[in-house]
C-alpha positions as CSV (number, residue, x, y, z in Angstrom):
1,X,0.0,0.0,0.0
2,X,1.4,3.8,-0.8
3,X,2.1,6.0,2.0
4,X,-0.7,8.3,0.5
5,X,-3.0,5.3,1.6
6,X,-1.8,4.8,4.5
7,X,-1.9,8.2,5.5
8,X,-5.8,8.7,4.2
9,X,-6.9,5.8,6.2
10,X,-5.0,6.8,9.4
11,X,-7.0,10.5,9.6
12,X,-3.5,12.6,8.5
13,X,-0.1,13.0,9.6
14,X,1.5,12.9,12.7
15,X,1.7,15.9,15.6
16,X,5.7,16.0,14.6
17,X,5.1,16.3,11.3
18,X,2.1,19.0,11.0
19,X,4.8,21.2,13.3
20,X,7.9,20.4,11.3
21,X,5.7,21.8,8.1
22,X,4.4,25.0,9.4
23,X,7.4,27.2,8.4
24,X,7.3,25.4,4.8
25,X,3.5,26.0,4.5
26,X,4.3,29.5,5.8
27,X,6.8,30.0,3.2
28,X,4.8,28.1,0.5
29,X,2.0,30.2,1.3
30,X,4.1,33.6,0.9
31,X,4.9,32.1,-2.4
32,X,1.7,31.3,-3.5
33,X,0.0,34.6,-2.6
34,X,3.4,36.5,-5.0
35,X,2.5,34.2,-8.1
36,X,-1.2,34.3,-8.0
37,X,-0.9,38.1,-8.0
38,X,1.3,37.8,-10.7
39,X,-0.9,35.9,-12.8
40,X,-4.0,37.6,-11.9
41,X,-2.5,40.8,-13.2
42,X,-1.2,39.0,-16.8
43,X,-4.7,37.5,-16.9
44,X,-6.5,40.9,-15.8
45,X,-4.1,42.8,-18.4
46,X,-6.0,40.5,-21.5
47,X,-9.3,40.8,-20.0
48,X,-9.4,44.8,-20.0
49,X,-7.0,45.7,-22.4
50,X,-7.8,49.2,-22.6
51,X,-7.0,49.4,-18.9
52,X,-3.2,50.8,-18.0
53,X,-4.2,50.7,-14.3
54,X,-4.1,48.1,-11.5
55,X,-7.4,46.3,-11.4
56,X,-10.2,48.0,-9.4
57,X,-10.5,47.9,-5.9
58,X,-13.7,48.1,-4.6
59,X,-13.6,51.6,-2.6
60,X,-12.9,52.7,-6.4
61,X,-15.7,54.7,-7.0
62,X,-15.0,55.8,-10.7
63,X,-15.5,52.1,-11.9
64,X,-19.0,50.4,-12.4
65,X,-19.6,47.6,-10.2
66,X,-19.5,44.9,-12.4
67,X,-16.5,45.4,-12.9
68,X,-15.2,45.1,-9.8
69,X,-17.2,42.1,-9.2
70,X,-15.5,40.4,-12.0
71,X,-11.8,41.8,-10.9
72,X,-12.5,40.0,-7.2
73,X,-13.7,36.7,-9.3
74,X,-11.3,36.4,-11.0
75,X,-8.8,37.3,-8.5
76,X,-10.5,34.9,-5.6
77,X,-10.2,32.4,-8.0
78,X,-6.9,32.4,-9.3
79,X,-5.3,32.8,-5.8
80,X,-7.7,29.7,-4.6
81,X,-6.1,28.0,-7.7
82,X,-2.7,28.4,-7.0
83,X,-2.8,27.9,-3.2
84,X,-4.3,25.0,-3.5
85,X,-1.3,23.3,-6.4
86,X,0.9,25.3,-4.1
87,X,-0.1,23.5,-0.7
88,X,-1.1,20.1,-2.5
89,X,2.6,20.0,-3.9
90,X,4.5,20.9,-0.9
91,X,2.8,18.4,0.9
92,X,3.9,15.8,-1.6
93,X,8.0,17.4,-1.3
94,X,7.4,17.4,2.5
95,X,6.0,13.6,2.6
96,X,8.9,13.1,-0.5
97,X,11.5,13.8,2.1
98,X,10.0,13.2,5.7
99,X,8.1,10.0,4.8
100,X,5.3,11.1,6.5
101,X,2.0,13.4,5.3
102,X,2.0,16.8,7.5
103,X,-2.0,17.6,6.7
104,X,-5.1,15.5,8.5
């Protein structure tokens, strides 16, 4: 049986282990948050080209709401996107190296 088994049927990792991995999923989260911004503002860049500003915040009161709804979608989105590859894969390193899963 793979230790990815093992670990699902057992409930999660071990108290050790889900301490050893806060500083990584600190540092993996830092990450994350850096390249979904990145991405959201390529992806927000194609989807108003005619924009040469920062998407708009919602305080913004010179752009329609609609707008700004669909800058948070997207945005909401994205980051939940690459969090989640981002966690998910340094889960996998840290269980790679440790032997042993750090979530429940």
């Amino acid at each position: 049986m793979s230790p990815s088994k093992q670990v699902s049927q057992t409930g999660g990792g071990s108290k050790t282990a889900k301490i050893l991995y806060r500083p990584w999923g600190l540092a993996a989260s830092i990450l994350g948050g850096l390249v979904a911004s990145q991405i959201f503002h390529q992806v927000w860049k194609r989807v108003d080209p005619q924009s040469t500003d920062d998407p708009p915040k919602p305080l913004q009161s010179e752009y329609r709401l609609r707008k700004i709804v669909i800058a948070a979608l997207a945005q909401g989105a994205i980051y939940s996107v690459v969090k989640a590859l981002i966690d998910r894969g340094g889960a996998r390193l840290f269980q790679k190296w440790t032997g042993e899963w750090p979530g429940d």
